[in-house]
N, C-alpha and C positions, 0 to 999 in steps of 0.2 A: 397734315402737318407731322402727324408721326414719322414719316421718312425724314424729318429736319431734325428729331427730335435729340441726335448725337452732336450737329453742328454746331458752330460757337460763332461761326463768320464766314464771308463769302467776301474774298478776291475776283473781282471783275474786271475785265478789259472794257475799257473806255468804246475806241473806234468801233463800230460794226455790231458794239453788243447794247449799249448807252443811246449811239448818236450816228448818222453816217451826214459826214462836215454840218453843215449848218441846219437838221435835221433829227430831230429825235426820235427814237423807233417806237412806235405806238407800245404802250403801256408802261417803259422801262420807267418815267418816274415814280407809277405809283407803283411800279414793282420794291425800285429802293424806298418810298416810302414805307412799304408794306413791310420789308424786313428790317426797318428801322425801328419803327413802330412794335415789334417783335423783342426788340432788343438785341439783333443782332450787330454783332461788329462787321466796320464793311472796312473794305481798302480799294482804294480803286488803281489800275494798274496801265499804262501806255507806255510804247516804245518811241514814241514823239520826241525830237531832237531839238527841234525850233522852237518851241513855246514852254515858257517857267510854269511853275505851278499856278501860279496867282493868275496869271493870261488863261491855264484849261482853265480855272475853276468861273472867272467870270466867263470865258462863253461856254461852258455849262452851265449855270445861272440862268442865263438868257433862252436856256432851251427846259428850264426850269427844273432842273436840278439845286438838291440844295447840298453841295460837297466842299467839307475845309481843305485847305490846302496841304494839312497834314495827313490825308487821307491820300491822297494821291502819291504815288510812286510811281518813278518814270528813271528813263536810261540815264537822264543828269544828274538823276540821286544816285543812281546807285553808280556811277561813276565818283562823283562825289565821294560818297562812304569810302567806296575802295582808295582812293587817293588820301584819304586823312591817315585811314588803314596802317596801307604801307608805309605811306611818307613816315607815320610814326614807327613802326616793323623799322623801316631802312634806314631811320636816323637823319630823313633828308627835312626838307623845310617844304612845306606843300606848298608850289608855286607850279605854276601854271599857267601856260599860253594857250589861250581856246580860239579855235578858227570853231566860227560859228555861224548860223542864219536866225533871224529869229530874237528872241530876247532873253533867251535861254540864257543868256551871262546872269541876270539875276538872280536865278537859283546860286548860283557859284558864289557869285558876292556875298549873298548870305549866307553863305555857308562855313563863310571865313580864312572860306583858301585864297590864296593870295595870286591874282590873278598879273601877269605881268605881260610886256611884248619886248622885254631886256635879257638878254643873256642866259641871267642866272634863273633859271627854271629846270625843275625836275621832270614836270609833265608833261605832255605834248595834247590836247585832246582835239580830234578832230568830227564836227557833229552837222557835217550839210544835211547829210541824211543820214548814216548811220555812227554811231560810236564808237570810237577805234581809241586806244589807251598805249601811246608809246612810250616807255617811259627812255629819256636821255640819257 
C-alpha cells in the first residue's frame, strides 16, 4: 500500500475495466469496495451516449456494484457543463435540440437546460453514438 500512499482517488473507466455488458470482471467489486473502505474518493468515468446516469448506476447495482449517480461522469455531462458554460460565456439561453437513442434526455432535463424541437435553440447535440456540439 505504500505505492498508494500519495493518492487521494482513482478515476475509473466503467466498460472493459468494471463490467463487459451484462458481465462483471472477476474481483472489480470488491476491488472498489476495497478502495472505498480505504477511504479513497472514486469517480467513475464512461463515454456512453445512450444511457443517463440513473439507468448506468442501476445496471451496475445489478452486477453488484454499489455507485451514486454523482460519481459517474459520462459525455452527457460533460456536454452539459460545457453548454451551461458558454451559453452563460455567450449571453445565449441554453436550449437545446438533442437527437438521441437511449434515455440519455434525462440527464439534460435535470440538468435544467431547456430542451426544445422549436426554432429557437442554441444547441444542436447530436448522441447515436458519439457526441458532436454544434452550436447554431
Amino acid at each position: 500500500m505504500k505505492a498508494l500512499s500519495n493518492i487521494k482517488g482513482f478515476l475509473i473507466d466503467l466498460e472493459g475495466t468494471l463490467h463487459i455488458g451484462d458481465q462483471s470482471i472477476k474481483g472489480a467489486v470488491e476491488t472498489i469496495d476495497f478502495l472505498r473502505s480505504k477511504g479513497y474518493s472514486i469517480r467513475f468515468i464512461t463515454n456512453t451516449t445512450r444511457r443517463c446516469r440513473k439507468t448506468i448506476c442501476e445496471r451496475l447495482s445489478k452486477l453488484g456494484f454499489k455507485i451514486s449517480e454523482r460519481e459517474v461522469f459520462s459525455t452527457p455531462i460533460a456536454a452539459i457543463r460545457y453548454i451551461k458554460k458558454s451559453s452563460e460565456e455567450l449571453g445565449l439561453e441554453p436550449t437545446c435540440y438533442l437527437l438521441y437513442t437511449g434515455d440519455v434526455h434525462r440527464d439534460f432535463e435535470e440538468s435544467g437546460l431547456i430542451l426544445t424541437d422549436k426554432n429557437q435553440i442554441s444547441w444542436l447535440l447530436v448522441m447515436p453514438a458519439k457526441t458532436s456540439l454544434i452550436q447554431l
